[in-house]
C-alpha positions as CSV (number, residue, x, y, z in Angstrom):
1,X,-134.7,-204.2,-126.4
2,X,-131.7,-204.4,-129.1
3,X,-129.7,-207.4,-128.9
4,X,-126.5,-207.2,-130.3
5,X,-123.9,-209.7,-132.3
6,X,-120.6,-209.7,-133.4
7,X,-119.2,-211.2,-136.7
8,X,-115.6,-211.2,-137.0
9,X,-114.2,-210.6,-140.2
10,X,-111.3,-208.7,-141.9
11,X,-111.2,-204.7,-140.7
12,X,-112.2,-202.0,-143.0
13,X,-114.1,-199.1,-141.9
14,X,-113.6,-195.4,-142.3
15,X,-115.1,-194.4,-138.6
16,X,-113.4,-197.3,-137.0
17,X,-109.7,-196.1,-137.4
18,X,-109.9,-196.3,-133.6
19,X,-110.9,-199.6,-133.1
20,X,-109.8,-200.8,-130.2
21,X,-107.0,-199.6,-128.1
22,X,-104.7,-202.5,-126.7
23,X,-101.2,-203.0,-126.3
24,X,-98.2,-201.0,-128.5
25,X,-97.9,-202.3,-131.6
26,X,-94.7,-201.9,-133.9
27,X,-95.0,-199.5,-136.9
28,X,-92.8,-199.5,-139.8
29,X,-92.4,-196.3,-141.9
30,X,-92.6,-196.0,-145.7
31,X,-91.5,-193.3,-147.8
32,X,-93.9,-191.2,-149.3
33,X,-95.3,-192.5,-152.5
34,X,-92.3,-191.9,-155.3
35,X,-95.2,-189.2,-157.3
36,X,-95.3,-187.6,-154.3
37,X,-91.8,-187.1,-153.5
38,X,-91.2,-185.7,-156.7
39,X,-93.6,-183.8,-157.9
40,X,-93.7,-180.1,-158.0
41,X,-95.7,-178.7,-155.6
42,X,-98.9,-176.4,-156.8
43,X,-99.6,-172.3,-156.1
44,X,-99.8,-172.7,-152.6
45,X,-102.4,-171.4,-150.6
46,X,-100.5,-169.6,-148.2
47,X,-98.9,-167.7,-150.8
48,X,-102.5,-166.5,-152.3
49,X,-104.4,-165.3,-148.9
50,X,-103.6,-162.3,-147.4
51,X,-99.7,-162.2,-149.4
52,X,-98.5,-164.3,-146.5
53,X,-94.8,-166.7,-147.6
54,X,-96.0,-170.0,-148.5
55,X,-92.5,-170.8,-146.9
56,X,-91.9,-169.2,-142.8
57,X,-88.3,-168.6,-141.9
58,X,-88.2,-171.6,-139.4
59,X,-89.8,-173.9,-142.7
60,X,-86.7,-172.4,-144.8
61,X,-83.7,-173.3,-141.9
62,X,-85.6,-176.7,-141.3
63,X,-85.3,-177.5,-145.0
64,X,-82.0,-176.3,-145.5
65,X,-80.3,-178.4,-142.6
66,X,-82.2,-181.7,-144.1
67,X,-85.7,-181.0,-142.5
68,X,-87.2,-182.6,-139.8
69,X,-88.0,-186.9,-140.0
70,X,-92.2,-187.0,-139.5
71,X,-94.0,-190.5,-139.7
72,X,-97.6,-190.0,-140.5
73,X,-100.1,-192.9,-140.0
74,X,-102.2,-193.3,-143.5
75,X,-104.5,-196.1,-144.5
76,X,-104.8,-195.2,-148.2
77,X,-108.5,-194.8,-147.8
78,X,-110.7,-192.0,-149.1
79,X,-110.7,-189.8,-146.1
80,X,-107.1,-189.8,-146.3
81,X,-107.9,-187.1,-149.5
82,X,-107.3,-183.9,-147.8
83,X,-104.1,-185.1,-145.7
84,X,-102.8,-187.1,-149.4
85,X,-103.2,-183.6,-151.0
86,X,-101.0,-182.1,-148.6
87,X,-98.6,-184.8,-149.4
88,X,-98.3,-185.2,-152.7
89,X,-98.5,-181.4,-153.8
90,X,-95.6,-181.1,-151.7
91,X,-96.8,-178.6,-149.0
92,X,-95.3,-180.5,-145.9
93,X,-92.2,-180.7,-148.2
94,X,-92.3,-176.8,-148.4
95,X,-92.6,-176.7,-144.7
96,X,-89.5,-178.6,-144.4
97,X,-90.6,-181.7,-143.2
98,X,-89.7,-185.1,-144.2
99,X,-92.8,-187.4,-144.4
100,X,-92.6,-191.2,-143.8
101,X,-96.2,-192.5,-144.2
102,X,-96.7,-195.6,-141.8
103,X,-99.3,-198.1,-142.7
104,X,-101.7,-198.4,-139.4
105,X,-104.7,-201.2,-139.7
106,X,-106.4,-200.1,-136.5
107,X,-106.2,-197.9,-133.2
108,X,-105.4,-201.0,-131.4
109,X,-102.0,-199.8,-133.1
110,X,-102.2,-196.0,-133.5
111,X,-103.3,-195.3,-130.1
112,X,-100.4,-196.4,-128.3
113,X,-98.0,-195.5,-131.4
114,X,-98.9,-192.3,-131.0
115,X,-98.8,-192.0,-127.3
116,X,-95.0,-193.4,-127.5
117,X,-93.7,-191.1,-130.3
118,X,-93.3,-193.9,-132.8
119,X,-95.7,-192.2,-134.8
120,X,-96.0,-188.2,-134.7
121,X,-99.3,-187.7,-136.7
122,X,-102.9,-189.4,-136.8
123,X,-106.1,-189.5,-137.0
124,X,-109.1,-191.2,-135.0
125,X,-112.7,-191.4,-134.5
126,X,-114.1,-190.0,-131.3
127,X,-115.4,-193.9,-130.0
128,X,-115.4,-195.4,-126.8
129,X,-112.0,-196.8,-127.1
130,X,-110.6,-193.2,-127.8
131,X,-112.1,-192.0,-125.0
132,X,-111.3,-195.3,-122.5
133,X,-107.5,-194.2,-123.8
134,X,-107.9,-190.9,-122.3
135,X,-109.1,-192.4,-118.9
136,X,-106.4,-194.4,-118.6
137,X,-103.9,-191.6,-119.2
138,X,-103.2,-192.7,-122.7
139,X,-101.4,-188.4,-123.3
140,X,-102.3,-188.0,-127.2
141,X,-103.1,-184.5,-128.4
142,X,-106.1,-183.6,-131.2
143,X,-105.3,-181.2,-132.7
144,X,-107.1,-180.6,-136.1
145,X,-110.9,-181.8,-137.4
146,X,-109.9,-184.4,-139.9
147,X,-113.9,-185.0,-141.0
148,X,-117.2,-183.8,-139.4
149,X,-120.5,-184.0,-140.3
150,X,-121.7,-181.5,-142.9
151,X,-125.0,-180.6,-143.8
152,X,-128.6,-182.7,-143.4
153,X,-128.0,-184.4,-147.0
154,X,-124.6,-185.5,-145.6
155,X,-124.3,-189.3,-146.7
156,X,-120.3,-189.6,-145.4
157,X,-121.9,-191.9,-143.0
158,X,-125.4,-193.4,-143.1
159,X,-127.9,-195.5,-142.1
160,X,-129.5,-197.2,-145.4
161,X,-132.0,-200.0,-146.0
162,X,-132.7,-202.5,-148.8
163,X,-134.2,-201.0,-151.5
164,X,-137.2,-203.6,-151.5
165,X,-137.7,-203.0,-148.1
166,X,-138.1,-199.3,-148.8
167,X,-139.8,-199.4,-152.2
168,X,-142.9,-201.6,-151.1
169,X,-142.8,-199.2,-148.2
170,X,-142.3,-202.1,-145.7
171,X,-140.0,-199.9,-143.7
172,X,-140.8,-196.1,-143.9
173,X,-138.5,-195.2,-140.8
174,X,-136.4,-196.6,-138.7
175,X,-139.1,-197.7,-136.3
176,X,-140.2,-200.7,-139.3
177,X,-136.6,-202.3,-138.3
178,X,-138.3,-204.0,-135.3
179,X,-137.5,-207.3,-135.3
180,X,-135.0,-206.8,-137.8
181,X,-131.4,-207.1,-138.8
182,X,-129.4,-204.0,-138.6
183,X,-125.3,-204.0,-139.0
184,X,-123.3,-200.9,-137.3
185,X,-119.7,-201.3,-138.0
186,X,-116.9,-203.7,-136.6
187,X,-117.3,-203.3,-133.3
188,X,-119.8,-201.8,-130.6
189,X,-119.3,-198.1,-129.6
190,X,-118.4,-196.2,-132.4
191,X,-120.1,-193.4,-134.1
192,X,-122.0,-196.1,-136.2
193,X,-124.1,-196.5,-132.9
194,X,-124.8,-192.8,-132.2
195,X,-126.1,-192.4,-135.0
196,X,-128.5,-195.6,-134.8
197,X,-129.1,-194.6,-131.1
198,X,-130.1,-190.8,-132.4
199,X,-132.4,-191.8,-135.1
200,X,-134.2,-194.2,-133.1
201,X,-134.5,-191.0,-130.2
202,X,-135.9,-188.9,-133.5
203,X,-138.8,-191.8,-134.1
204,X,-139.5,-192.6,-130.3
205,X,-138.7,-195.9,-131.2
206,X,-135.8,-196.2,-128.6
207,X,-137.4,-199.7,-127.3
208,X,-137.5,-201.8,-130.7
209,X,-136.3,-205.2,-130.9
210,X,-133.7,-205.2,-133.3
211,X,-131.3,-207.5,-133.9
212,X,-127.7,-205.3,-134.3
213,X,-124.7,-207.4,-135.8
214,X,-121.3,-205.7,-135.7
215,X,-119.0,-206.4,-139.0
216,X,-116.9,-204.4,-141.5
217,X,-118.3,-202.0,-143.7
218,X,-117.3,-203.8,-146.9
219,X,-119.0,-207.4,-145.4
220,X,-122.7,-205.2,-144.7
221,X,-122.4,-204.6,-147.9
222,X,-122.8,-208.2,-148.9
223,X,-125.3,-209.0,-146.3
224,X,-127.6,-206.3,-147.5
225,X,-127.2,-207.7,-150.9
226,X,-128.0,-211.4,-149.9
227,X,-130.5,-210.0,-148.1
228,X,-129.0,-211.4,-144.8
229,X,-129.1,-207.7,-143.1
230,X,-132.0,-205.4,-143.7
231,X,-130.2,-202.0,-142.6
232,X,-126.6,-200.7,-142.1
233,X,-124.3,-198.1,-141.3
234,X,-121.8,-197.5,-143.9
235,X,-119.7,-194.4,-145.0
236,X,-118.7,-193.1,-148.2
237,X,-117.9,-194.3,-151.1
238,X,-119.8,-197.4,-150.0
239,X,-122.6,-195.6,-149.4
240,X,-122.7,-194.4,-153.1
241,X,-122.0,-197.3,-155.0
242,X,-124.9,-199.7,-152.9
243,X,-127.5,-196.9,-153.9
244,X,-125.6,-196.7,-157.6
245,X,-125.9,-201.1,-157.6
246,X,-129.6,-200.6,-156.4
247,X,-128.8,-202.9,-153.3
248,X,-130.0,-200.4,-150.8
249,X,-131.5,-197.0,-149.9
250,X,-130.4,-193.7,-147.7
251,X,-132.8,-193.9,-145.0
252,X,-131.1,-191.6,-142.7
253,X,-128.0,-189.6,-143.7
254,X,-126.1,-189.0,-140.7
255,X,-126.6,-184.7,-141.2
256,X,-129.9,-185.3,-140.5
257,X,-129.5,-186.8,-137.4
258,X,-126.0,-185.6,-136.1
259,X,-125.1,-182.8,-137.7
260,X,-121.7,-181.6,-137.1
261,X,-120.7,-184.6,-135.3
262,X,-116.9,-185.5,-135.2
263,X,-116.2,-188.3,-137.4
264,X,-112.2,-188.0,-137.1
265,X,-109.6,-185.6,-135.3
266,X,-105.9,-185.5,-136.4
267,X,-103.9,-186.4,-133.7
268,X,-100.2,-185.3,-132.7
269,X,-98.1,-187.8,-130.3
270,X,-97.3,-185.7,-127.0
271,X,-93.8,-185.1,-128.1
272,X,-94.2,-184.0,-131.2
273,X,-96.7,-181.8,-129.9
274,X,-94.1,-180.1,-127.0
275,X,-90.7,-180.9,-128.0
276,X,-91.1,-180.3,-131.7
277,X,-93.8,-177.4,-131.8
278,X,-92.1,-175.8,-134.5
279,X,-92.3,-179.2,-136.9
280,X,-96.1,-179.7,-135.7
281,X,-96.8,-176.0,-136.2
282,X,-95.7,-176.3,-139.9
283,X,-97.6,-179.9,-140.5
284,X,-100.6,-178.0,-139.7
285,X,-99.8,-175.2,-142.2
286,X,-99.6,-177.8,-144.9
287,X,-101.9,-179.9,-143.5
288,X,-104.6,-177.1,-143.7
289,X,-103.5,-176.3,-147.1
290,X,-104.9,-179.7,-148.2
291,X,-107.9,-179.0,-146.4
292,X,-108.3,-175.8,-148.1
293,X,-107.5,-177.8,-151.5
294,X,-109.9,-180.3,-151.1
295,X,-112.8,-178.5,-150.2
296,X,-112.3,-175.8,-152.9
297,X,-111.9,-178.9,-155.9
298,X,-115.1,-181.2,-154.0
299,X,-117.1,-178.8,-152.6
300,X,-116.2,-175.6,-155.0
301,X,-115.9,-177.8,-158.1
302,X,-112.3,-175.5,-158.5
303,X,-109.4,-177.6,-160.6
304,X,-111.1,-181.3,-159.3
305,X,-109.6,-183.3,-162.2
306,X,-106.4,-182.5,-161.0
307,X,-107.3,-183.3,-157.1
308,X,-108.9,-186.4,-158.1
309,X,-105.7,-187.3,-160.8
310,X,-103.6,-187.3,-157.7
311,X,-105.7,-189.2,-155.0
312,X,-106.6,-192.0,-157.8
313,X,-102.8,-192.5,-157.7
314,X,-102.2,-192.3,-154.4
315,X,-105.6,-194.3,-152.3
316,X,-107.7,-197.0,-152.3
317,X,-110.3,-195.1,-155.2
318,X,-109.2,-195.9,-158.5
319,X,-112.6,-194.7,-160.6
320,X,-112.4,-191.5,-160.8
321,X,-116.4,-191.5,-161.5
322,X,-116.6,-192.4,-157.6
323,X,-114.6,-189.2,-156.7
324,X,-116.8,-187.4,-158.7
325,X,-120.2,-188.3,-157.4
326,X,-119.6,-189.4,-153.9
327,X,-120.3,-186.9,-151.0
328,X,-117.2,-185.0,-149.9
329,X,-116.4,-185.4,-146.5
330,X,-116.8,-181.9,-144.5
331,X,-113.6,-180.4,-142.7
332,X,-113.4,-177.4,-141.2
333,X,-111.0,-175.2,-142.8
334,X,-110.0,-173.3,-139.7
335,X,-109.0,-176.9,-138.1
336,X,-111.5,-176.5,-135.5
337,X,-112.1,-179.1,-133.2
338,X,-115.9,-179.2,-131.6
339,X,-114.9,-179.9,-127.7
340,X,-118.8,-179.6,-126.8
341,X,-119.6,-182.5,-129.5
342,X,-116.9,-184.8,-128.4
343,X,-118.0,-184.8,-125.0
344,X,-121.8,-185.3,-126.2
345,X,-120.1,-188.4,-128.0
346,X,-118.5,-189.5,-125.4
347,X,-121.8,-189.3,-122.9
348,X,-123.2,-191.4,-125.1
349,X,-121.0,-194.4,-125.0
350,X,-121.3,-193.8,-121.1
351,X,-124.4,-194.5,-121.5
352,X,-124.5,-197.4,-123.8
353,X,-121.7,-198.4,-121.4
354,X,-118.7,-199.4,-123.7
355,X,-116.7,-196.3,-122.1
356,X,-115.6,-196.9,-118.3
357,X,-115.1,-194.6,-116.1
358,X,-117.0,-191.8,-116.9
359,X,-116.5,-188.9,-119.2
360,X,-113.0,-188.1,-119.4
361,X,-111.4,-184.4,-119.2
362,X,-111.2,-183.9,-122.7
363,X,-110.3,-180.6,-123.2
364,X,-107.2,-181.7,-121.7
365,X,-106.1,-183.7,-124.4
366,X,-107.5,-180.7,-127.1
367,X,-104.3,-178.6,-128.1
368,X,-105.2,-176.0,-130.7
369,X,-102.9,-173.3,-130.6
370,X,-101.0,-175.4,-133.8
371,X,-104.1,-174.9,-135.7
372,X,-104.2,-171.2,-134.5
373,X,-100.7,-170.3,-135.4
374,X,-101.6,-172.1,-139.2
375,X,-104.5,-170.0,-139.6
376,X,-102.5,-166.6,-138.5
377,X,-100.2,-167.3,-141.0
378,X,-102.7,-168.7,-144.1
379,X,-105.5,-166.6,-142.9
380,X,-108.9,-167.2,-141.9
381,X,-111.6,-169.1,-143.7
């Protein structure tokens, strides 16, 4: 049996942008970071597949009249990369669009920002409270893939174990954690406990007593290295610098136990979504064009000083070493979002019973014909 404990403590996670999903919560906008506003932007990607206008005529009249006001909701963190690329090499600017970035600590906030228009663009992890949202007929649209995961050495997020432990061979699989302490992220039913839940199915050790403790990213950290938590989820770059600090091991990357699983889907507020398709249609195009960026500089090796220049500037990441040996986070190019996967996430937490209700109609709430419209025009890759 797992028995399960909760340590409050400041919120930082990468899968937990979801958090919770209470009551509407004011959101101020920002400006773009000044760099970004400025700067010229680079050979566009629409402009180099297929001879397509990096610029559509609608992108040109929107620009000319002032372009259109959109607030984005950012947390400066590294999976922000692809989205802060889009930004600051000015491909939303080119698409006419104004972009306020709005600082957003938690879904408790974006949820319900989103749903009432006072934010137009997010992002959130596919966890219970997502998916309790939609059963309560909280109308938010995803739209894009904002971060999936990639192949079986994926480490974006992963389960790892103090090096000790793992050295003198004192835990060899996840089954050893019996009896042990384990921490899974800030709060229960996130993607932190699928894949805990999934490697214990993959060792038959579904029944093990261990103790799971739910607390920020940054604070398992610190517990592994006190040695008051022998295993933990964490994501990227965490996950790289414990391992680099020799505080703890990869025992399970999550590719090797949920491949292609949603971490994150970008979001579009129901009104942007239907009463400002054109505007959401050309976010995409310049969203994807960041996506297209990023994976050719991380994951192609193609100009990555100058990607990782700019996101040292503009998030949380300030050693450029990190950026360098840190596993990239996979998005799909196309903007595909994986309905089949989401609803095999969302059975879970049925399951575990932090989502209520039952399985809600996803594909409802799954609008992709923004994402196909960006892909006509940039081409398919």
């Amino acid at each position: 049996m797992i028995t399960t404990r909760r340590t409050p403590a400041m919120f930082f996670a990468f899968a937990l942008f979801l958090g919770g999903c209470g009551g509407s919560a004011a959101v101020s906008p920002t400006p773009s970071s000044p760099a970004a506003a400025s700067a010229k932007p680079a050979a566009s990607t629409a402009a180099s597949v297929a001879g397509k206008p990096a610029v559509s005529d609608s992108a040109a009249a929107a620009a000319a009249s002032g372009g259109v006001s959109v607030k984005v909701a950012v947390q400066g963190r590294p999976d922000q990369a692809a989205l802060q690329l889009a930004i600051d090499r000015g491909y939303l600017a080119k698409q006419g669009l104004n972009i306020s970035t709005v600082q957003i600590d938690s879904g408790a906030q974006m949820v319900p920002a989103l749903a009432t228009n006072q934010i137009q663009v997010g992002n959130g992890a596919p966890s219970a409270a997502l998916f309790n949202a939609l059963n309560r007929s909280v109308d938010i649209r995803m739209v894009a893939d904002y971060a999936h995961v990639g192949p079986p050495t994926d480490t974006t997020l992963a389960l790892l174990v103090r090096k000790e432990l793992m050295d003198s061979g004192t835990v060899k699989s996840v089954a050893d954690l019996k009896g042990r302490n384990v921490g899974l992220g800030t709060v229960k039913g996130t993607v932190s406990d699928y894949l805990f839940s999934k490697a214990l199915d993959k060792a038959k050790a579904t029944d093990a007593n261990i103790n799971v403790q739910y607390m920020p990213f940054p604070d398992i950290v610190s517990a592994l290295g006190t040695g008051k938590l022998d295993a933990g989820t964490l994501t990227e770059p965490l996950v790289t610098q414990v391992v680099q600090q020799n505080i703890a091991k990869v025992l399970h990357p999550s590719g090797e136990v949920i491949p292609g699983a949603h971490l994150s889907v970008l979001q579009y507020s129901p009104e942007f979504a239907s009463s400002q398709a054109s505007a959401a249609t050309r976010f995409m195009v310049g969203y994807l064009q960041g996506v297209r960026d990023y994976y050719d500089a991380f994951f192609q090796k193609k100009d990555r000083d100058a990607a990782i220049k700019l996101l040292t500037q503009s998030l949380s990441v300030k050693d450029p070493h990190i950026w360098e040996i840190a596993q990239p986070e996979s998005i799909d190019l196309n903007g595909k979002v994986n309905l089949d996967d989401l609803k095999a996430q969302a059975q879970f937490y049925s399951q575990q019973g932090t989502l209520q209700g039952g399985v809600p109609d996803i594909a409802k709430y799954i609008d992709s014909k923004f994402a196909d419209a960006a892909v006509k025009e940039l081409g398919p890759r």
